[in-house]
MDTraj code that builds the backbone (N, CA, C; nanometers):
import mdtraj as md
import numpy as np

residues = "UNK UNK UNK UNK UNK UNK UNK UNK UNK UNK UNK UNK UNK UNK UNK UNK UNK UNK UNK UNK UNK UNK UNK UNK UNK UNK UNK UNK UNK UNK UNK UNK UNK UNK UNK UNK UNK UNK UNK UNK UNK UNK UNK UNK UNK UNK UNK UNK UNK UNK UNK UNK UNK UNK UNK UNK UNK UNK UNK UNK UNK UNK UNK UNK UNK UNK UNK UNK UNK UNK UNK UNK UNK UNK UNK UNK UNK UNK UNK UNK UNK UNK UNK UNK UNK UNK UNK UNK UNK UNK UNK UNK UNK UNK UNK UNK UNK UNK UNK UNK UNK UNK UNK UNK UNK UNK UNK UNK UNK UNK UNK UNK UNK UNK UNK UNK UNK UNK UNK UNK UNK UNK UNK UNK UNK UNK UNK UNK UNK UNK UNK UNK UNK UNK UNK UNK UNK UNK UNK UNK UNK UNK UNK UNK UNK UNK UNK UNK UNK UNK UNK UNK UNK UNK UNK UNK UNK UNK UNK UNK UNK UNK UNK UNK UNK UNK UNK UNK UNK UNK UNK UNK UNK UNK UNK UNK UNK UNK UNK UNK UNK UNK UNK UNK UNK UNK UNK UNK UNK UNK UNK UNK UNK UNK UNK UNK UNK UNK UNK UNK UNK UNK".split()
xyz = np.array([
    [-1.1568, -1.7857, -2.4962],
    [-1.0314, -1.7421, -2.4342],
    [-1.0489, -1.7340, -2.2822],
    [-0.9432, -1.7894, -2.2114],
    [-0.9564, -1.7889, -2.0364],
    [-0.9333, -1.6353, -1.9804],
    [-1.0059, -1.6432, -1.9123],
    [-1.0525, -1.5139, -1.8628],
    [-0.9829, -1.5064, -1.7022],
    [-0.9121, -1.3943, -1.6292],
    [-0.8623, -1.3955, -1.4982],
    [-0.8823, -1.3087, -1.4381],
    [-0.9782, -1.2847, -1.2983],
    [-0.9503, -1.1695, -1.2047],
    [-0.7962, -1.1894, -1.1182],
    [-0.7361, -1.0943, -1.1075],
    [-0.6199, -1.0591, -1.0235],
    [-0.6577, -0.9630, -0.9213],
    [-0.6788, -0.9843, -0.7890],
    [-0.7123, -0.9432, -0.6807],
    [-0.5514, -0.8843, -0.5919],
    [-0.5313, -0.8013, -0.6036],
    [-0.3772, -0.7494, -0.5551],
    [-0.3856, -0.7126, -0.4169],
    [-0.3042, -0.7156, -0.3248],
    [-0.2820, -0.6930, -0.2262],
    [-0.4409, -0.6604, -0.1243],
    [-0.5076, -0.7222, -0.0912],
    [-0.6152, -0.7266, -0.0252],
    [-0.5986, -0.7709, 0.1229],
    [-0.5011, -0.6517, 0.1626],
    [-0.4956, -0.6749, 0.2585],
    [-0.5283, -0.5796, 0.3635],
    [-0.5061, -0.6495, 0.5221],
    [-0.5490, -0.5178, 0.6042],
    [-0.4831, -0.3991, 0.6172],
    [-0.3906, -0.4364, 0.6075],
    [-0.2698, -0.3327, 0.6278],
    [-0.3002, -0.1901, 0.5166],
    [-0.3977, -0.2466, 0.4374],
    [-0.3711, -0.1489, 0.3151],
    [-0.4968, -0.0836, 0.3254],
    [-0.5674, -0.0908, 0.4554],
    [-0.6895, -0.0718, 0.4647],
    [-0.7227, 0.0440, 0.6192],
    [-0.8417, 0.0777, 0.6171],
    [-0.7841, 0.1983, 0.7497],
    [-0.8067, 0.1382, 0.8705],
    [-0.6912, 0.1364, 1.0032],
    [-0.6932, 0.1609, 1.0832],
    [-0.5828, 0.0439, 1.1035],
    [-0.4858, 0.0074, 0.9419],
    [-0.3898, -0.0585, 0.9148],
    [-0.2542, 0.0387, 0.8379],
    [-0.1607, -0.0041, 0.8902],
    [-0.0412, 0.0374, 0.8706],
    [-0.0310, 0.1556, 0.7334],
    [-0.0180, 0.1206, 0.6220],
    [0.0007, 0.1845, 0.4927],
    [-0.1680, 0.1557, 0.4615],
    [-0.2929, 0.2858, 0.4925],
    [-0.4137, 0.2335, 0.4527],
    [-0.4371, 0.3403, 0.3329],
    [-0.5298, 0.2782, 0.2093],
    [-0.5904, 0.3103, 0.1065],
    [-0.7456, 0.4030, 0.1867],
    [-0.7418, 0.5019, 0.1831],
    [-0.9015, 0.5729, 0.2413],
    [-1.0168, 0.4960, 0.1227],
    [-1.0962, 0.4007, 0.2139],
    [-1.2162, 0.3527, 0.2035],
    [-1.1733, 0.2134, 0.1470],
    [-1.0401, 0.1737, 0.1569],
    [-0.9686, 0.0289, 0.1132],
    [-1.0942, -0.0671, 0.1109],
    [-1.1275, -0.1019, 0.2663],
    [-1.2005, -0.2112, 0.2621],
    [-1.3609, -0.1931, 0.1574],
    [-1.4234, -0.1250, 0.1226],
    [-1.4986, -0.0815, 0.0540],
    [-1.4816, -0.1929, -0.0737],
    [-1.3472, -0.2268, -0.0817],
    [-1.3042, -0.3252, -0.2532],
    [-1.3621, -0.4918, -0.2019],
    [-1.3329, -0.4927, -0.0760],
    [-1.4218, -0.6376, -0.0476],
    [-1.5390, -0.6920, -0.1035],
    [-1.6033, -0.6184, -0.0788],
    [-1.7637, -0.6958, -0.1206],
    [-1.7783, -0.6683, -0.3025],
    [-1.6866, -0.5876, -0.3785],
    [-1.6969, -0.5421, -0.5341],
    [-1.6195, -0.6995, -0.5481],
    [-1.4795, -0.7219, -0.5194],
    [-1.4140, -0.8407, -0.5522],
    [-1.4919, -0.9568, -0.5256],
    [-1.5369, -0.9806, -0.3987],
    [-1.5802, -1.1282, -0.3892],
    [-1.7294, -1.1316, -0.5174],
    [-1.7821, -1.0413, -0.5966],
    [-1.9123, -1.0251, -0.6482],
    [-1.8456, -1.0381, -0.8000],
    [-1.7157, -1.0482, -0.8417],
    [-1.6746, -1.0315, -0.9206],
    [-1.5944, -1.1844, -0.9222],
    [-1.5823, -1.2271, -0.8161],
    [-1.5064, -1.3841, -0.7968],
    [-1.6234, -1.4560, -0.8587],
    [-1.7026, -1.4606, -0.7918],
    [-1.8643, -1.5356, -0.8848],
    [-1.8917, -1.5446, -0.9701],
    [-1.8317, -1.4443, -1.0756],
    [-1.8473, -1.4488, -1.2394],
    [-1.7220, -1.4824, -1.2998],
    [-1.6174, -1.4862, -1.2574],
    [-1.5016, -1.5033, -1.3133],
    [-1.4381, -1.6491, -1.3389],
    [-1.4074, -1.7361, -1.4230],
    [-1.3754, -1.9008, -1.4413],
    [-1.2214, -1.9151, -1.3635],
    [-1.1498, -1.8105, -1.2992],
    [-1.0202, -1.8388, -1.2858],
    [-0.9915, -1.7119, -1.1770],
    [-0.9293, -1.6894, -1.0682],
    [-0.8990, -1.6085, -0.9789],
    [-0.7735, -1.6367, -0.9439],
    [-0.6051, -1.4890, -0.8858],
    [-0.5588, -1.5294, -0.8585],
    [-0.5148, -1.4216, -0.7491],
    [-0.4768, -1.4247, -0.6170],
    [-0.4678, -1.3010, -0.5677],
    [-0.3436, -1.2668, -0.5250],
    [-0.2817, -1.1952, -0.5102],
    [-0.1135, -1.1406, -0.4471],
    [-0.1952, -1.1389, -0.2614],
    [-0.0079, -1.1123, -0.2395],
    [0.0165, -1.0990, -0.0786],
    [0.1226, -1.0249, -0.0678],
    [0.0863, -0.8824, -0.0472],
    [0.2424, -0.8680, 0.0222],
    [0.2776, -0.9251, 0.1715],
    [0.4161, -0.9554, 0.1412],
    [0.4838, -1.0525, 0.2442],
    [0.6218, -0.9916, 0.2809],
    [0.6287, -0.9146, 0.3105],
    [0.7701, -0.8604, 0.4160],
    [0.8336, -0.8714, 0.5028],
    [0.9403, -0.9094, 0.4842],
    [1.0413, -0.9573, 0.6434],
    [1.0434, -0.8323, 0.7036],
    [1.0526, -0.8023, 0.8233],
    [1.0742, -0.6796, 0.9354],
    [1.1538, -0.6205, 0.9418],
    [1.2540, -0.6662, 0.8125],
    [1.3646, -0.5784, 0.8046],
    [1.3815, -0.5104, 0.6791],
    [1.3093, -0.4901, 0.5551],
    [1.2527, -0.5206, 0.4730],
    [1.3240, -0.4007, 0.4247],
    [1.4059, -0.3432, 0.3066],
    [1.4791, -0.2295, 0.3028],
    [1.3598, -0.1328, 0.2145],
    [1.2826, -0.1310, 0.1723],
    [1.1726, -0.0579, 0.1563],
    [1.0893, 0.0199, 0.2465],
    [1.0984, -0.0117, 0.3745],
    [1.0839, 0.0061, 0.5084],
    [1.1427, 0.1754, 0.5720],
    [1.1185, 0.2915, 0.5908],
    [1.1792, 0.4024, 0.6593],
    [1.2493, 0.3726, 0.7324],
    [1.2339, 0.2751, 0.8512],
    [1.2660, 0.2183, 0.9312],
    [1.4204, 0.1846, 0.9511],
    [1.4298, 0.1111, 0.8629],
    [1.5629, 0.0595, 0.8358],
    [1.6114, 0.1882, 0.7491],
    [1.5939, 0.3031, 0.7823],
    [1.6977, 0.3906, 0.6952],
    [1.6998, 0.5308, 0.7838],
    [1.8067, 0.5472, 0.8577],
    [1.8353, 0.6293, 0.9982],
    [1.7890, 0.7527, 0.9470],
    [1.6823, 0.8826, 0.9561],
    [1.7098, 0.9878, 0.9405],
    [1.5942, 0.9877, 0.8854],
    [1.5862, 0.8892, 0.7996],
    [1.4475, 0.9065, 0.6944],
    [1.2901, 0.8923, 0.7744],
    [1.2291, 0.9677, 0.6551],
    [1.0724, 0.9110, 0.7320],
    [1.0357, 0.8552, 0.5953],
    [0.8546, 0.7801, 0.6677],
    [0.8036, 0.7367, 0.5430],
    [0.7556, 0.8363, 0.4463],
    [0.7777, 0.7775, 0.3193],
    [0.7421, 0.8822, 0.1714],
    [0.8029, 0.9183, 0.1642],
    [0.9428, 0.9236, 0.2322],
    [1.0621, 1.0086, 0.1336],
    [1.1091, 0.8967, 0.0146],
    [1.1437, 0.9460, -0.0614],
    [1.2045, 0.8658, -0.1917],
    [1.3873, 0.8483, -0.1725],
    [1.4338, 0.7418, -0.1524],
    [1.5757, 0.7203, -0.1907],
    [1.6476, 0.6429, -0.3085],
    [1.7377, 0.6302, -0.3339],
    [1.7779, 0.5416, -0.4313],
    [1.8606, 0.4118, -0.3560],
    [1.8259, 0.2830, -0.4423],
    [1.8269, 0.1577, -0.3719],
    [1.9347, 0.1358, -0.5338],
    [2.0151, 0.0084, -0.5175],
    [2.0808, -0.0580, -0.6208],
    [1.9565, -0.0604, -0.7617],
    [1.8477, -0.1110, -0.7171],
    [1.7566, -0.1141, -0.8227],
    [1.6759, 0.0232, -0.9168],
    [1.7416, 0.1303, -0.8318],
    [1.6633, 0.2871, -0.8682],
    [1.5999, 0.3555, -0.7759],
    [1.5061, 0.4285, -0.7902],
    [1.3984, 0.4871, -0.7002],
    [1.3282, 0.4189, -0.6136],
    [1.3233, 0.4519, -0.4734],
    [1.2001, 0.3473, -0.4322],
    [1.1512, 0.4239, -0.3229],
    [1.0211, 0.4635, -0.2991],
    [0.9648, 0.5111, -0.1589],
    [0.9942, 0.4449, -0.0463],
    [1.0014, 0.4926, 0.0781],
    [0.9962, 0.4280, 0.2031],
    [0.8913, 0.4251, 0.2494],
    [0.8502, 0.3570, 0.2938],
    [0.6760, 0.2812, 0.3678],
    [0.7088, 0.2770, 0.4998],
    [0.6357, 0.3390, 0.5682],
    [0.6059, 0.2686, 0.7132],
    [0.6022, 0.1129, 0.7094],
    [0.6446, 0.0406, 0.8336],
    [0.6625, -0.0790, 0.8361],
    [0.5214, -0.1454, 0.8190],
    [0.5041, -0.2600, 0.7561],
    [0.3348, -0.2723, 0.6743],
    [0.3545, -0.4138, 0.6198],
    [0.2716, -0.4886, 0.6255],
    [0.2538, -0.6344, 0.5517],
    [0.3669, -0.7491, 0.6211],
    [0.4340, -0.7206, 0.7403],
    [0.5104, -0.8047, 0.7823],
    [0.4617, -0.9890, 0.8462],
    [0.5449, -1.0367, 0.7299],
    [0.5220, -1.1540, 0.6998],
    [0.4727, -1.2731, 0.8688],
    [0.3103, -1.2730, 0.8553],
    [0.2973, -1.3552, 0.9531],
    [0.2151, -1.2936, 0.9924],
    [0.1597, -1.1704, 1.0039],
    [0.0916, -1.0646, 1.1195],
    [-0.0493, -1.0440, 1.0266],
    [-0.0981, -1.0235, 1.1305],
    [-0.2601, -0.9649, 1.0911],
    [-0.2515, -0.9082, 0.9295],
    [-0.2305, -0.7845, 0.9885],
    [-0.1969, -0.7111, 0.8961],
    [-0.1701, -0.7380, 0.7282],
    [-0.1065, -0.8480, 0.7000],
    [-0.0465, -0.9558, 0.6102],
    [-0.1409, -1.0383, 0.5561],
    [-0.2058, -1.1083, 0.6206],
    [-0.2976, -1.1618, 0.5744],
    [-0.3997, -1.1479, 0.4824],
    [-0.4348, -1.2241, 0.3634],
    [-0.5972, -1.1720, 0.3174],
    [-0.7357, -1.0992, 0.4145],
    [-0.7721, -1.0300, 0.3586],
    [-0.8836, -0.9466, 0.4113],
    [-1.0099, -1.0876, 0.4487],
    [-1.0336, -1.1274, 0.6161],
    [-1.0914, -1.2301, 0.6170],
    [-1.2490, -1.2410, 0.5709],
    [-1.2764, -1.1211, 0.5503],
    [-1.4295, -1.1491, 0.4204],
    [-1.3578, -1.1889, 0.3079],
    [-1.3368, -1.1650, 0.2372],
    [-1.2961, -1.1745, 0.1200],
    [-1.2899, -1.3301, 0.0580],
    [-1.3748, -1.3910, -0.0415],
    [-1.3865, -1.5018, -0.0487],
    [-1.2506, -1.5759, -0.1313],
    [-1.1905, -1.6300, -0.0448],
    [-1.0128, -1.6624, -0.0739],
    [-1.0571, -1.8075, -0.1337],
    [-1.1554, -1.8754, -0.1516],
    [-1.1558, -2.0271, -0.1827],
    [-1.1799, -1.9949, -0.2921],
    [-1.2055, -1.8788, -0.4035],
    [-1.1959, -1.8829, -0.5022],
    [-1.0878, -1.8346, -0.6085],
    [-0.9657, -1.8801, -0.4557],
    [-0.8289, -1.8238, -0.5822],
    [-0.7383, -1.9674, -0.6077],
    [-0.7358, -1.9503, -0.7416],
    [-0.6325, -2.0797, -0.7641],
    [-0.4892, -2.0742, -0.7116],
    [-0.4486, -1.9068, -0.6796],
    [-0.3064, -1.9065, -0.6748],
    [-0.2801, -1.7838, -0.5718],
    [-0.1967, -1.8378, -0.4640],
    [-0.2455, -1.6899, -0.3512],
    [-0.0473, -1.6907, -0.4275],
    [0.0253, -1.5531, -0.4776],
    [0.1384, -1.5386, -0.5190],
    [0.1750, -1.4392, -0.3789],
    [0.2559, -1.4885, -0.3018],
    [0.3579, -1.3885, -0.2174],
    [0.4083, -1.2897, -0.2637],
    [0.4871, -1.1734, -0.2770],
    [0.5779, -1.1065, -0.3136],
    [0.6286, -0.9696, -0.2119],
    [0.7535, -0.9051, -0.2800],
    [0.7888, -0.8062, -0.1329],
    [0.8920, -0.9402, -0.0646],
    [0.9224, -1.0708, -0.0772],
    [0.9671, -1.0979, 0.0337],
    [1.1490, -1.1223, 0.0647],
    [1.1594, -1.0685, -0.0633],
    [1.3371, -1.0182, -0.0336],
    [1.3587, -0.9322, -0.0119],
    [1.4208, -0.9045, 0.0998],
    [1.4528, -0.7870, 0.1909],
    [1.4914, -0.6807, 0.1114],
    [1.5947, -0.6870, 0.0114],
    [1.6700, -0.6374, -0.0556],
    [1.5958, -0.5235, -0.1742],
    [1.4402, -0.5917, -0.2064],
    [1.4019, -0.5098, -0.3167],
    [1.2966, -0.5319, -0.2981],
    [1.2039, -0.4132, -0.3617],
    [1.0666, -0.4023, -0.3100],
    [0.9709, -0.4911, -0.4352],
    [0.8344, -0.5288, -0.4207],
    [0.7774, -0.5875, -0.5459],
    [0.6476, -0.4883, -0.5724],
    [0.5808, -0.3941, -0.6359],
    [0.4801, -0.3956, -0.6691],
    [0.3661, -0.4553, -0.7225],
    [0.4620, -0.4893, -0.8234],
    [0.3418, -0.5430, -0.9612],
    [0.3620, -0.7494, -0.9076],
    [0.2749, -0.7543, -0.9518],
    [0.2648, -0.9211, -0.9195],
    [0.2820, -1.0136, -1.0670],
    [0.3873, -0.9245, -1.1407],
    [0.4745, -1.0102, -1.2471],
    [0.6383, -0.9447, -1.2534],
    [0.6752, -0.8778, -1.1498],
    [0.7825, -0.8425, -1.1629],
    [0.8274, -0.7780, -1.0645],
    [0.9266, -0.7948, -0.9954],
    [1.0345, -0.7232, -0.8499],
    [1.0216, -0.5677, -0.9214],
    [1.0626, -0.5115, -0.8493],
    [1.1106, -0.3280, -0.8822],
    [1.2141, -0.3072, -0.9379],
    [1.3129, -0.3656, -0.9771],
    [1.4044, -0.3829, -1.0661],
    [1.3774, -0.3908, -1.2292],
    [1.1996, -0.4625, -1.2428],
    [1.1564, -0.4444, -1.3717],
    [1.2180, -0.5681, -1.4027],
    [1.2970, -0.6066, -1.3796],
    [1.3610, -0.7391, -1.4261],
    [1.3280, -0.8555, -1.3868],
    [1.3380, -0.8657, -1.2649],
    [1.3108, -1.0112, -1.1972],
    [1.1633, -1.1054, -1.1778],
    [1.1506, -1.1735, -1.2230],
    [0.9841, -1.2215, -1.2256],
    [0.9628, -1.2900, -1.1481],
    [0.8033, -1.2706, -1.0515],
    [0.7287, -1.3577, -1.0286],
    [0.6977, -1.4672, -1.0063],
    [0.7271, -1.5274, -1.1312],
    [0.6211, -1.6411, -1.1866],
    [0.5292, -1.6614, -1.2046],
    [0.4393, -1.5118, -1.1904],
    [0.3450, -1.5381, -1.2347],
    [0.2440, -1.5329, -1.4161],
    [0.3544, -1.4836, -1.4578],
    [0.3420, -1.4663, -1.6463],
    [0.3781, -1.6313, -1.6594],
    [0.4675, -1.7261, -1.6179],
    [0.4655, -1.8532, -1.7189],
    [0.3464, -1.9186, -1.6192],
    [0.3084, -1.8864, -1.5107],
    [0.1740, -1.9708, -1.4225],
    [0.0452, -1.9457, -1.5488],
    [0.0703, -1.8337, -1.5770],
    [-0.0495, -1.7739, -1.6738],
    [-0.0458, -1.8475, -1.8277],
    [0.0420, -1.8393, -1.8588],
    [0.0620, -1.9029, -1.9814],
    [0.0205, -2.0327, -2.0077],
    [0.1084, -2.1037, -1.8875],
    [0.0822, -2.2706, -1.9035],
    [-0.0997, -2.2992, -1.9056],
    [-0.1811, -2.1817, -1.8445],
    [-0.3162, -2.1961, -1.8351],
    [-0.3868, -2.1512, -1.9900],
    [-0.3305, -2.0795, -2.0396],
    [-0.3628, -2.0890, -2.1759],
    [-0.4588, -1.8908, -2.1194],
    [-0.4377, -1.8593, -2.0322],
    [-0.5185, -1.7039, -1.9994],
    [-0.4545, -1.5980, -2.0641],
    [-0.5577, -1.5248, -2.1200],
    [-0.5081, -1.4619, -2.2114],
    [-0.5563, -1.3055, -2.1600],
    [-0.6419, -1.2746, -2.0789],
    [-0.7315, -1.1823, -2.0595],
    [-0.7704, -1.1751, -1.9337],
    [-0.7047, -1.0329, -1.8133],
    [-0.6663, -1.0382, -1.7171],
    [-0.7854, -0.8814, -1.6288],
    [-0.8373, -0.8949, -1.5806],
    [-0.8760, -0.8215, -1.5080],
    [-0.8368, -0.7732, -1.3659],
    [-0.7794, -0.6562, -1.3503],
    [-0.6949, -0.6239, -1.2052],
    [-0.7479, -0.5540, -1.1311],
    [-0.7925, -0.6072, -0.9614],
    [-0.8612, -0.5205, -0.8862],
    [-0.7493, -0.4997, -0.7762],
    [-0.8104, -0.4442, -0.6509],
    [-0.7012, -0.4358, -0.5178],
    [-0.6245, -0.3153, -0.4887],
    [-0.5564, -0.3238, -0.3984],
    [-0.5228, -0.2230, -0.3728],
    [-0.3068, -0.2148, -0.3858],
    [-0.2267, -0.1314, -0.3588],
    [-0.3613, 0.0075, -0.4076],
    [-0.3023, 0.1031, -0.5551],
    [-0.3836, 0.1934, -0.5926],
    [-0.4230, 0.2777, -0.7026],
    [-0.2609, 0.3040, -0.6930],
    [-0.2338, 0.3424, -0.8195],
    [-0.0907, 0.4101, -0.8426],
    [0.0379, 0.3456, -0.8043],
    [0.0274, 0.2103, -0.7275],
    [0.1749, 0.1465, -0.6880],
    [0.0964, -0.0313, -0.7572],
    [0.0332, -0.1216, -0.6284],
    [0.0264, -0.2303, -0.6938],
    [-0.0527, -0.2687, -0.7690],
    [-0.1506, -0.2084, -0.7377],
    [-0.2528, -0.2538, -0.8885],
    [-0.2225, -0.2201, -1.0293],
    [-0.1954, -0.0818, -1.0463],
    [-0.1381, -0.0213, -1.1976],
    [-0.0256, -0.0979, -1.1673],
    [0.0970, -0.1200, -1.1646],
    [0.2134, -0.1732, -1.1825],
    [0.1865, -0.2901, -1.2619],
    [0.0880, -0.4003, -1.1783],
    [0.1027, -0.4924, -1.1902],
    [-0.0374, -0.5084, -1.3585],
    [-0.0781, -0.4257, -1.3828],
    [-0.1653, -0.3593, -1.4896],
    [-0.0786, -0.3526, -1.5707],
    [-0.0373, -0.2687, -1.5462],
    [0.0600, -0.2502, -1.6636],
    [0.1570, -0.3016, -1.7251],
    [0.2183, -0.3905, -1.6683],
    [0.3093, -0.4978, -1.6758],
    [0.2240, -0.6189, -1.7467],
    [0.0901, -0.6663, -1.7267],
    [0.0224, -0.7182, -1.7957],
    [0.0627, -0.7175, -1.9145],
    [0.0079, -0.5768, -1.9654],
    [-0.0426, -0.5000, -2.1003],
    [0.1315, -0.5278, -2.1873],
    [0.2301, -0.5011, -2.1047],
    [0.3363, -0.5171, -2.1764],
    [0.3888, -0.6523, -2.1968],
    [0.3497, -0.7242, -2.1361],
    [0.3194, -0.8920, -2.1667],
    [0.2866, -0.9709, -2.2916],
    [0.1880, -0.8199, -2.2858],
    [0.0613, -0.9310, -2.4156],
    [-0.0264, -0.9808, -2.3593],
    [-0.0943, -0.9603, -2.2647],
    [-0.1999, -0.9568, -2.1951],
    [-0.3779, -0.8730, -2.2524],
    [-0.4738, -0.8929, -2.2787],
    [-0.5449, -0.8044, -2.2469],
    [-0.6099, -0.7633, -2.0738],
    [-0.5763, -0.6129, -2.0847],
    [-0.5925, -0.6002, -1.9580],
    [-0.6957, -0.4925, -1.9125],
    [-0.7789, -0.5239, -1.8628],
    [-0.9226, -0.4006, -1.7798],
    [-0.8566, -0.3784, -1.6216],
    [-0.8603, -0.2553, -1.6000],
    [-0.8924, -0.2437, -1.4490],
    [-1.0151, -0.2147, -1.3648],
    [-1.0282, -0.2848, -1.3007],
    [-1.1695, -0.2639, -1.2577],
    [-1.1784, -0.1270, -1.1360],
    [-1.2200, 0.0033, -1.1505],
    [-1.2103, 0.0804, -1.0948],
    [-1.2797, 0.0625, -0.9875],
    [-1.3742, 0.0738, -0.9421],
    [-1.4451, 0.0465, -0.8113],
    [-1.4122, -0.0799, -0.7353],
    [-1.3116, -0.1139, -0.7844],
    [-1.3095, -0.2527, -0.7246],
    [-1.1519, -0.2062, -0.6768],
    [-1.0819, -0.1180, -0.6944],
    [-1.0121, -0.0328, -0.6120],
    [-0.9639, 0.0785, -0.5465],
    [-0.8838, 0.1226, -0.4361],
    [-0.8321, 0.1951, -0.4053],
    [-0.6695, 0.2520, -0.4273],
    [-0.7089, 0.3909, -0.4063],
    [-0.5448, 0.4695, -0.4086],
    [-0.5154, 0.5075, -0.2878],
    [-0.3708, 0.5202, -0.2688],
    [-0.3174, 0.6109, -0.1480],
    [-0.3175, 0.7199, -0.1441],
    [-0.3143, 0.8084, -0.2766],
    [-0.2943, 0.9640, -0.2777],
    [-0.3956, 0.9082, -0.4394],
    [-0.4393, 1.0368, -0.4296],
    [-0.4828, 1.0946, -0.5345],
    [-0.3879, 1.1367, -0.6262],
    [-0.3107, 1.2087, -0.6542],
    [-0.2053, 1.2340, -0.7238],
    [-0.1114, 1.1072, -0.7632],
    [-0.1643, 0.9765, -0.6697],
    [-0.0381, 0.8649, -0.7725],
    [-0.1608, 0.8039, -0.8485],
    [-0.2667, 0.8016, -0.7605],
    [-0.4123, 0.7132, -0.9112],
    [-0.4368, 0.7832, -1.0134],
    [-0.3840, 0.9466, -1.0175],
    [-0.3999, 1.0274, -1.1484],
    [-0.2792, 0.9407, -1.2656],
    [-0.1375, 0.9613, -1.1727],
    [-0.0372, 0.9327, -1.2266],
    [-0.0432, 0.7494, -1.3046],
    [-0.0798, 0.6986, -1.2011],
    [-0.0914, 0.5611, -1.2630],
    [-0.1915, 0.5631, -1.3904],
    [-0.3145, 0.6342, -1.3689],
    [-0.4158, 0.5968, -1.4764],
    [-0.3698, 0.6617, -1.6436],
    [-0.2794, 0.7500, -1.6450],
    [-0.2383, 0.7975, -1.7064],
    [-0.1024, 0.6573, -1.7868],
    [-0.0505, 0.6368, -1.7352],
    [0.0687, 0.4741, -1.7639],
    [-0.0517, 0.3944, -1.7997],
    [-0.1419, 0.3924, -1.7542],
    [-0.2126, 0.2310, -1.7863],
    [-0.2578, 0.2872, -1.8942],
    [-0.3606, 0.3817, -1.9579],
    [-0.3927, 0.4224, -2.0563],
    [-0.2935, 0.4021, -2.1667],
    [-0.2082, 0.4876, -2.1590],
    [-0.1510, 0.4671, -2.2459],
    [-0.0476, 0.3219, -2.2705],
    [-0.0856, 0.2656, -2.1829],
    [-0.0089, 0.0970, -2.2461],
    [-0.1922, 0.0670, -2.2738],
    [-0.2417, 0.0995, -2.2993],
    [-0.4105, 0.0702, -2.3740],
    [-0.4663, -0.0363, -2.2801],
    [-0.4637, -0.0236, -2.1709],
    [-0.5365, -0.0665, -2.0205],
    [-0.6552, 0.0023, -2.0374],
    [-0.7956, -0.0729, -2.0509],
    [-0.9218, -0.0488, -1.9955],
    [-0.9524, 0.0084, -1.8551],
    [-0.9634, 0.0787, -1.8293],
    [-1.0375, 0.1196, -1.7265],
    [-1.2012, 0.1182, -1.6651],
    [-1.2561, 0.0734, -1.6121],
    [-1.3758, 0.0427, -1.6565],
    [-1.4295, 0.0447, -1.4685],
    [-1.6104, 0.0312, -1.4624],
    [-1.6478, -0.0143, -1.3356],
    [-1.7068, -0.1420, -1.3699],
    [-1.6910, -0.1818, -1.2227],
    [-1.7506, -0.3844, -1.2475],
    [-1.8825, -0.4312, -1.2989],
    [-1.9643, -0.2792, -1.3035],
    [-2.1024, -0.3449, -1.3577],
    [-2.0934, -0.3280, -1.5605],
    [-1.9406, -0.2715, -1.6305],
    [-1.9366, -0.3067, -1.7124],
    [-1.8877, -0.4253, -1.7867],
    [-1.8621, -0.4508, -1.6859],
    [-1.7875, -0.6315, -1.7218],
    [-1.8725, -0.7394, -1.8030],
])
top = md.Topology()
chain = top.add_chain()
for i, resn in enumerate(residues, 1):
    res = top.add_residue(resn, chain, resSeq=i)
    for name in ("N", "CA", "C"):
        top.add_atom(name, md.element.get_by_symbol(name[0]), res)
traj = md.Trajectory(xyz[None], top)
């Protein structure tokens, strides 16, 4: 059975002394690329945001970041402005060995709605493409690292698992923003029967 690391948002921005940073983010670099080496298939996300991006505080007069509002699609946090499409920031983490991804997937890049998970918009509805990319490969068995804990990695974990996916997360091989959302997430992934695991059990 084909086997897949999913490397999520590895970016700077998500890292410290970058916009929206994960404390000790970059730390997931050298676990992922050590984990690209053993793996037959790699695919990694990007968040990609226009500057106007309604997920953004920014664009919402009064608000700051981390307040929660409601958008057409439901709930959604506001972020400091972060991952804007083109900028440093945006880019893959330049250690990070990128020649071993078959599929770099964009997402985040309609203004209108935010993306976490890297099989589905925040609406829960709208896909990717990356579940029929997976399929047509015949992968059945998905391993999710990156950042970060409690928004894109679990999302996009968990969304796996409800796929029909088998799915591990590789813990050391990521970061959270708060402690209180990697409690919250690990708790959703569990119970959609998400592995949790560190990379030297792989």
């Amino acid at each position: 059975m084909s086997t897949l690391l999913l490397a999520v948002d590895v970016q700077p921005d998500f890292m410290p002394g970058g916009a929206l940073p994960a404390p000790d983010g970059e730390a997931v670099v050298p676990v992922i690329n050590r984990l690209l080496a053993r793996f037959p298939h790699a695919v990694a996300t990007q968040d990609w945001h226009p500057a106007d991006h309604s997920s953004f505080a920014s664009q919402h007069p009064g608000r700051a970041p981390f307040e929660t509002v409601t958008l057409p699609y439901g709930e959604q946090v506001l972020w400091p402005d972060h991952c804007i499409q083109g900028t440093p920031g945006a880019a893959l983490h330049p250690a990070l060995d990128a020649r071993r991804f078959e599929l770099v997937l964009r997402k985040g890049f309609r203004k209108a709605i935010d993306s976490y998970s890297a099989f589905f918009e925040n609406d829960r509805r709208t896909p990717t493409g990356l579940h029929g990319y997976l399929q047509e490969r015949g992968i059945r068995d998905i391993a999710v690292c990156g950042l970060a804990r409690g928004y894109c990695t679990d999302f996009s974990a968990e969304d796996a698992a409800r796929l029909g996916y088998h799915v591990t997360l590789v813990e050391d091989a990521c970061r959270g923003i708060t402690p209180e959302a990697t409690a919250a997430g690990a708790r959703r992934l569990l119970d959609r029967g998400v592995r949790i695991v560190t990379s030297d059990a792989l």
